[in-house]
MIFIMAR-302311 format. One line per field, with one value per residue (C-alpha): residue number from 1; residue in one letter; x negated, y negated, z. Coordinates in steps of 0.02 Angstrom, whole numbers. Layout:
# residues N
i: (NUM|...)
aa: (a|...)
u: (X|...)
v: (Y|...)
w: (Z|...)
END
This chain:
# residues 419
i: (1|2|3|4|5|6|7|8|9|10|11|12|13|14|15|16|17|18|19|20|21|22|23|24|25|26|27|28|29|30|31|32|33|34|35|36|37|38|39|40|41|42|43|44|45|46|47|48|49|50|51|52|53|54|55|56|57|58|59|60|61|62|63|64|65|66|67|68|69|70|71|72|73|74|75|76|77|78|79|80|81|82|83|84|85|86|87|88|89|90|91|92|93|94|95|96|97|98|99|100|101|102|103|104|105|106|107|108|109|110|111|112|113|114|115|116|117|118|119|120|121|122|123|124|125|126|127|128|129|130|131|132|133|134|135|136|137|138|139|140|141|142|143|144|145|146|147|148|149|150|151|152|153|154|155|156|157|158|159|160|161|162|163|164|165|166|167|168|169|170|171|172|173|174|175|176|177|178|179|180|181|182|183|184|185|186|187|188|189|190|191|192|193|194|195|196|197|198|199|200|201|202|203|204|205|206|207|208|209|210|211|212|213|214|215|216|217|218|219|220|221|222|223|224|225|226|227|228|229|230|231|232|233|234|235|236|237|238|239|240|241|242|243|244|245|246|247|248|249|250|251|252|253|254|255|256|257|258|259|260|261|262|263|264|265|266|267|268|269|270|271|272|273|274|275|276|277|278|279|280|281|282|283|284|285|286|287|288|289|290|291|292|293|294|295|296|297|298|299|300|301|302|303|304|305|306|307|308|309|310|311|312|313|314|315|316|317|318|319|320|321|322|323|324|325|326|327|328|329|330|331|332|333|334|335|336|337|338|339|340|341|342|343|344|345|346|347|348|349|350|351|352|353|354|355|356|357|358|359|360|361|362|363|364|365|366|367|368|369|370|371|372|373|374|375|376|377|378|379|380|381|382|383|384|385|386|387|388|389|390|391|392|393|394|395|396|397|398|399|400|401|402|403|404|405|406|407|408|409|410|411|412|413|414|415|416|417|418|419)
aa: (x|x|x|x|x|x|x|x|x|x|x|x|x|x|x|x|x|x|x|x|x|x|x|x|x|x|x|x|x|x|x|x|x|x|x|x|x|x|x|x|x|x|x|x|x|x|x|x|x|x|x|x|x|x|x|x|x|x|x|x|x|x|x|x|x|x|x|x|x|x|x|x|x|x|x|x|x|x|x|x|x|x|x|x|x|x|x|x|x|x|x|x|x|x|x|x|x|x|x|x|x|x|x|x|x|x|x|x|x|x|x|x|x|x|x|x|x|x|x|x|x|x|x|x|x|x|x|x|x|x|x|x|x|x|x|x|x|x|x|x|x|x|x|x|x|x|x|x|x|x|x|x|x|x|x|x|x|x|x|x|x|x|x|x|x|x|x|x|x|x|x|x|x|x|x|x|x|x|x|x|x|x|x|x|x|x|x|x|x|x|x|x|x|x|x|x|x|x|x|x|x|x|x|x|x|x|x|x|x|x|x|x|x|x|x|x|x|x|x|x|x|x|x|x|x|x|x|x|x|x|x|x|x|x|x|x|x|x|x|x|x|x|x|x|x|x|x|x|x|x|x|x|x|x|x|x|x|x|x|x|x|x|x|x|x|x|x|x|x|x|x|x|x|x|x|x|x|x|x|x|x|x|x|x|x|x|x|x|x|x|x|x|x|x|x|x|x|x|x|x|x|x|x|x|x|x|x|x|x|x|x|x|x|x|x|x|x|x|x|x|x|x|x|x|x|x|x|x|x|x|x|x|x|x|x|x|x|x|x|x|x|x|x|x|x|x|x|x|x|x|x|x|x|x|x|x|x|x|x|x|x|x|x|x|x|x|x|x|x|x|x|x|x|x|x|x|x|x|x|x|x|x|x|x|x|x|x|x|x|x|x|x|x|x|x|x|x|x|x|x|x|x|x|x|x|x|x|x|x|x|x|x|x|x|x|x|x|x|x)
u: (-5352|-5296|-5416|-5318|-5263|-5225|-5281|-5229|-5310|-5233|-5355|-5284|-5380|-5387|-5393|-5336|-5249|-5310|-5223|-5339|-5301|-5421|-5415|-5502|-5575|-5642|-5734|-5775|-5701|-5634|-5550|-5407|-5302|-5329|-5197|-5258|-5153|-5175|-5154|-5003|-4975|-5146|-5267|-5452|-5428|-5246|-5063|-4978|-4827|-4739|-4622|-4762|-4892|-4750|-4742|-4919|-4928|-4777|-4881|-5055|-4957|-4852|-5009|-5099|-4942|-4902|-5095|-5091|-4915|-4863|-4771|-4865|-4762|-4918|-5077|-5240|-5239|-5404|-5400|-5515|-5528|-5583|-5477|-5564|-5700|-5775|-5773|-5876|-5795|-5835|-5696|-5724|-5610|-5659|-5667|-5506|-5533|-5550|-5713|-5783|-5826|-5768|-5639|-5532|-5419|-5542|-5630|-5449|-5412|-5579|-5576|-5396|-5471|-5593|-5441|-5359|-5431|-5380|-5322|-5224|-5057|-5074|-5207|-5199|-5311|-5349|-5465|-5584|-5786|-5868|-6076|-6110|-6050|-6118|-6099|-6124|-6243|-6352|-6346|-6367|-6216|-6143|-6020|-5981|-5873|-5919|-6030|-6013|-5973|-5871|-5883|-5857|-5895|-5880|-5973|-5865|-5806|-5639|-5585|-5471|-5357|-5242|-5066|-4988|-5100|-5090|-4896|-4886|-5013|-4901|-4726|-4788|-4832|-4680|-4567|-4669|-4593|-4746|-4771|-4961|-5039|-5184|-5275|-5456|-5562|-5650|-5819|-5824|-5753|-5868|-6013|-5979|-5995|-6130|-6249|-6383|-6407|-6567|-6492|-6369|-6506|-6655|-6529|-6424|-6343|-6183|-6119|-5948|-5926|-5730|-5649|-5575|-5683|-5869|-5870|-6012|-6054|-6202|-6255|-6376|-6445|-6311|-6156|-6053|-6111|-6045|-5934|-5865|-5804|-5828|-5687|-5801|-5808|-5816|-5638|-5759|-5875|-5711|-5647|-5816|-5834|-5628|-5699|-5873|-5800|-5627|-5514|-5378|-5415|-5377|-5486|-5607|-5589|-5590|-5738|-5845|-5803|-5867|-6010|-6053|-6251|-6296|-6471|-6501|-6668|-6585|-6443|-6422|-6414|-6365|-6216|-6061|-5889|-5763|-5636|-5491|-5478|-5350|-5280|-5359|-5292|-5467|-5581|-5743|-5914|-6016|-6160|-6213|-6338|-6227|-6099|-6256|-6303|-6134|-6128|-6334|-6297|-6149|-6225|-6363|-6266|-6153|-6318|-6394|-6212|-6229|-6408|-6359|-6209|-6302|-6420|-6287|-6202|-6409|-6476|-6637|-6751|-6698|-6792|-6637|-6624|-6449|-6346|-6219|-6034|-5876|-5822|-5919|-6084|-6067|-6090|-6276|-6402|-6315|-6471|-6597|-6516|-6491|-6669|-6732|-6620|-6614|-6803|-6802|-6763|-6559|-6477|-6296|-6222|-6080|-5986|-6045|-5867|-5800|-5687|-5734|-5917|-5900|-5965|-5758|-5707|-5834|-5705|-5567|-5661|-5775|-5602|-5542|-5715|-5682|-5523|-5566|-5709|-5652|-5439|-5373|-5361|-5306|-5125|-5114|-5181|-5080|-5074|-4920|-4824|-4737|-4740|-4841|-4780|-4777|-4920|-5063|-5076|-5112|-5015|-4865|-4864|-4695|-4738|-4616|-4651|-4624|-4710|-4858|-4970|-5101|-5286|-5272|-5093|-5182|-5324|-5209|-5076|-5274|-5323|-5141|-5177|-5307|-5234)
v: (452|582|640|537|370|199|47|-120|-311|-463|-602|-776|-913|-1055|-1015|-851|-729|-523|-360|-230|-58|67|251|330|513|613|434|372|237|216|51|137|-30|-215|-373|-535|-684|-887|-970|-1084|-1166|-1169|-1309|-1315|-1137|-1200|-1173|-1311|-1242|-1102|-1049|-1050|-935|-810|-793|-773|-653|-555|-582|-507|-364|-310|-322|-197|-80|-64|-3|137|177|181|42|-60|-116|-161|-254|-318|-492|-612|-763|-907|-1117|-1229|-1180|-1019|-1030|-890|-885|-773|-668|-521|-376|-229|-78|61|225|352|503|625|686|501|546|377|391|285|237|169|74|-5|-63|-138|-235|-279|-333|-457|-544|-619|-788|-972|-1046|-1199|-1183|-1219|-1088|-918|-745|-658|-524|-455|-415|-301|-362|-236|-121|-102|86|58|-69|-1|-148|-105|12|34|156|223|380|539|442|483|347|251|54|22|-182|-266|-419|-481|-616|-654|-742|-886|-993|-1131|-1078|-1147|-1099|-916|-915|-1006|-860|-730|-811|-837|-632|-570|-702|-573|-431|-348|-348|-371|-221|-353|-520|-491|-642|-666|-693|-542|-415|-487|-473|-286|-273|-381|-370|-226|-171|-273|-441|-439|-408|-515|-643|-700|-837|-781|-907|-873|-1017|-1018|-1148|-1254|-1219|-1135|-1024|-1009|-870|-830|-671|-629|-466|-365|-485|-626|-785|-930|-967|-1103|-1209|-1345|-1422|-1418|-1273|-1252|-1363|-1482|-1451|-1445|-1583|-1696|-1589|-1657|-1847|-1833|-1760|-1841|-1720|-1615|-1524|-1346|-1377|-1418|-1254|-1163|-1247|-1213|-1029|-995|-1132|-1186|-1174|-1258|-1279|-1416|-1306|-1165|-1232|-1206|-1355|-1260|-1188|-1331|-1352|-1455|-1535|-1652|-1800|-1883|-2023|-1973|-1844|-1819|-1678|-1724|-1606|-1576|-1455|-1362|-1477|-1615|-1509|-1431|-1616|-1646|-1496|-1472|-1620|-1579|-1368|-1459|-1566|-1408|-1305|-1477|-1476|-1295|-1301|-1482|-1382|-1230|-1346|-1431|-1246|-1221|-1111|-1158|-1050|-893|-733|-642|-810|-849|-730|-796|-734|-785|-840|-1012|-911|-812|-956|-938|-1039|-1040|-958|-1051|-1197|-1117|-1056|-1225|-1312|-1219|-1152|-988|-798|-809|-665|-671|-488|-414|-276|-102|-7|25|-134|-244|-312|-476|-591|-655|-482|-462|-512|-404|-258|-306|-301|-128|-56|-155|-81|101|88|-15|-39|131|186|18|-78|-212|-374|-483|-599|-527|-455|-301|-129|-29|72|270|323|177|185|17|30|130|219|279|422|524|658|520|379|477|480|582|548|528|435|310|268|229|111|19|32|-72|-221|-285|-247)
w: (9553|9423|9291|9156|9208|9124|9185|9090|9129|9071|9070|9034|8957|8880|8694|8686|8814|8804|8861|8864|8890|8983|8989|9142|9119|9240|9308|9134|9056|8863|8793|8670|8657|8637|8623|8586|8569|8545|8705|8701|8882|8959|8979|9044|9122|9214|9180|9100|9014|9118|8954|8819|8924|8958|8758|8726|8876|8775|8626|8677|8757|8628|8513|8632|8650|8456|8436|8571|8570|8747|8853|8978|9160|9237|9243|9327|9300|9311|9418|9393|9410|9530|9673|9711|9872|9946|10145|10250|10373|10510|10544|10707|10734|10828|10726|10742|10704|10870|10790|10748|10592|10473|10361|10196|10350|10462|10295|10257|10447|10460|10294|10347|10502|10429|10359|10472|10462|10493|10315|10286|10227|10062|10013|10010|10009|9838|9890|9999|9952|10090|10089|10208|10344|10513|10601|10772|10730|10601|10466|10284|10232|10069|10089|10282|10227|10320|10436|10621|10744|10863|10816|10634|10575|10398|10352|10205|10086|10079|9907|9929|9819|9806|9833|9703|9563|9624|9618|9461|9393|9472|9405|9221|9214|9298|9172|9033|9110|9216|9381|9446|9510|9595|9558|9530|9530|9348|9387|9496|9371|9240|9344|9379|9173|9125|9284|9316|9507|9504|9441|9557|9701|9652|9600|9450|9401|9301|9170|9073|8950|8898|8782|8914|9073|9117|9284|9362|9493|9592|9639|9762|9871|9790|9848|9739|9872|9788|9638|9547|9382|9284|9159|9011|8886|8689|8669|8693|8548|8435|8493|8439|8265|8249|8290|8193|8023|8037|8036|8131|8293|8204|8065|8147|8263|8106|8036|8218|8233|8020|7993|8200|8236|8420|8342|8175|8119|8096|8003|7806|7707|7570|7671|7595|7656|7619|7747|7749|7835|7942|7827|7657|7535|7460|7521|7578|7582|7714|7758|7897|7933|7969|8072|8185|8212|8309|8407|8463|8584|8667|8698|8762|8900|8922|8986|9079|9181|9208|9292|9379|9458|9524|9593|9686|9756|9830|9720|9612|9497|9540|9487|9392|9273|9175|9113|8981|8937|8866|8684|8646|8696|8519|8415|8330|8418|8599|8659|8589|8679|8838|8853|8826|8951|9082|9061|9127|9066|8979|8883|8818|8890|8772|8828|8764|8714|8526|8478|8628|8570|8588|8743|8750|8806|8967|9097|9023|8997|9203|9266|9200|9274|9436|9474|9412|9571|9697|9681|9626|9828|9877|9907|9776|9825|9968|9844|9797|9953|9865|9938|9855|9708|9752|9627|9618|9457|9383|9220|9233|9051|8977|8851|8751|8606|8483|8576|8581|8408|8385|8344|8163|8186|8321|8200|8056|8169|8227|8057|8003|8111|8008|7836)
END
């Protein structure tokens, strides 16, 4: 990796689809650039509407690209839903090098190695997560580079999915004009970004609560070891504000993101609003009160499905507690709620870079640090059988004198968006 590189993620969800835009110095990451578009063509975390996802993709992009200046012709693009199961496998090679001393080579044939697997025909492989290395059977390894020895093992997880959502994925961002520099499963980039080294050992449960779908992932003794996702999310909460106060589905979006509170006590009832109703031209008031009383029960089954579902995937109280991400988790209360349901330790984690605070961004942002550490050296996933591009550089940046702005110039083209 060069000293100055650009890595971009594209994370597509169900409310709103994100470009971010990473700069990479000397090992450190910066966020200089970030696209956000309304989703158009996605429901409960799935691709509905192949035409209208290509233009929000365009959208969110060419949002990004006006506030940085540069052209992006490639991205790191999440990968989440249902379809995604983790399946343990075990790769062997024997070590090259004439003076056995382990090298990137031998690391790449032995991961390759633990891939070849018996799949059905309709599913596919999205990635590979080493849990541990073996050298000549010493158990426990990290990172095997430099080591001396002859037999080299892996003990990995490959990440699988269903063959037709991964293609339909892969069509949708190439119809946007970019071509995928690898698929990195969501809840494993986002757990990169909002998990400590001790979470992710003692063990943490990883929530990210989108508008259309939750994902849940586990993570235990360092390793991701089980994942998956329910087809409930904030949508939901809109959706019974739009039945309780009578009105239109965007309304009552509108009304959730400025006046929502998950918890009645701690709602204003001084805090009015006034909202039109389907089939009446008169406005009616309402307080916060009444609109905390419609969303407080369906948080509270959101968090009861939660802990009922990592129940069923085996995993009880564990020490690490809940984590929370994604957009619905910013609404005031959410934790409150949480804590009481699932009735252990929960914090909301919010990415810590300039312009990205905000629990929504976690997976964008977890992906840009999970390619910077473990993709940069790597091919670009099978998902997508290309050859790989000469320089593995994630985004391919086109900069010319007048394409390139300087400090002062960059801050005032930011500073334009919201004026």
């Amino acid at each position: 990796m060069s000293s100055n590189d650009i890595i971009v993620s594209l994370d597509i969800g169900t409310s709103k689809v994100r470009a971010i835009i990473g700069e990479v110095v000397n090992g450190s990451i910066n966020i200089i650039g970030v696209g956000s578009a309304d989703s158009e063509g996605m429901r409960k975390g799935a691709i509905v509407d192949i035409d209208q996802t290509v233009q929000s993709i365009r959208s969110a992009v060419d949002h990004a690209e006006r506030m940085v200046g540069i052209t992006i012709d490639e991205v790191y693009v999440a990968i989440t839903g249902n379809h995604i199961l983790l399946q343990s496998s075990h790769g062997v090679v024997a070590v090259s090098n004439e003076d056995r001393e382990i090298g990137d080579e031998d690391i790449d044939r032995v991961i390759q190695a633990s891939r070849v697997i018996a799949l059905p025909p309709e599913r596919e492989i999205i990635g590979v997560v080493p849990k541990q290395y073996l050298v000549d059977g010493q158990e426990g390894i990290h990172d095997p580079r430099g080591m001396i020895g002859v037999r080299l093992e892996v003990e990995a997880s490959i990440i699988t999915g269903a063959k037709t959502s991964i293609h339909n994925l892969l069509r949708v961002v190439d119809k946007a004009g970019l071509k995928v520099s690898g698929l990195i499963l969501s809840s494993l980039a986002a757990g990169q970004l909002a998990l400590s080294k001790d979470e992710k050992s003692i063990g943490t449960v990883l929530v990210d609560v989108g508008a259309g779908a939750t994902t849940i992932a586990v993570f235990e003794n360092g390793n991701l070891v089980a994942t998956t996702t329910i087809p409930i999310g904030g949508e939901f909460i809109t959706n019974d504000i739009a039945i309780g106060l009578r009105t239109q589905v965007d309304a009552a979006e509108r009304i959730k993101l400025k006046y929502g509170c998950a918890v009645v006590e701690d709602a204003a009832g001084d805090q009015l609003f006034k909202v039109t109703r389907i089939g009446s031209n008169v406005d009616k008031e309402f307080s916060q009160i009444d609109l905390a009383n419609i969303i407080e029960p369906r948080v509270q089954e959101i968090f009861q499905l939660i802990r009922a579902e990592v129940q069923r995937l085996g995993y009880g109280e564990l020490p690490g507690g809940y984590v929370l991400t994604g957009g619905t988790v910013s609404m005031p209360g959410m934790l409150a709620v949480a804590q009481q349901e699932l009735e252990t330790s929960v914090r909301i984690a919010v990415p810590d870079f300039i312009g990205v605070r905000d629990p929504s961004f976690t997976s964008g942002v977890g992906i840009i640090q999970f390619a910077a550490k473990y993709m940069r050296s790597r091919q670009p996933s099978a998902a997508r059988k290309t050859t790989p591009p000469a320089k593995t550089s994630a985004a391919k940046v086109k900069k010319t004198p007048a394409d390139k702005p300087g400090v002062f110039e960059r801050f005032k083209n930011w500073l334009s968006e919201f004026i």
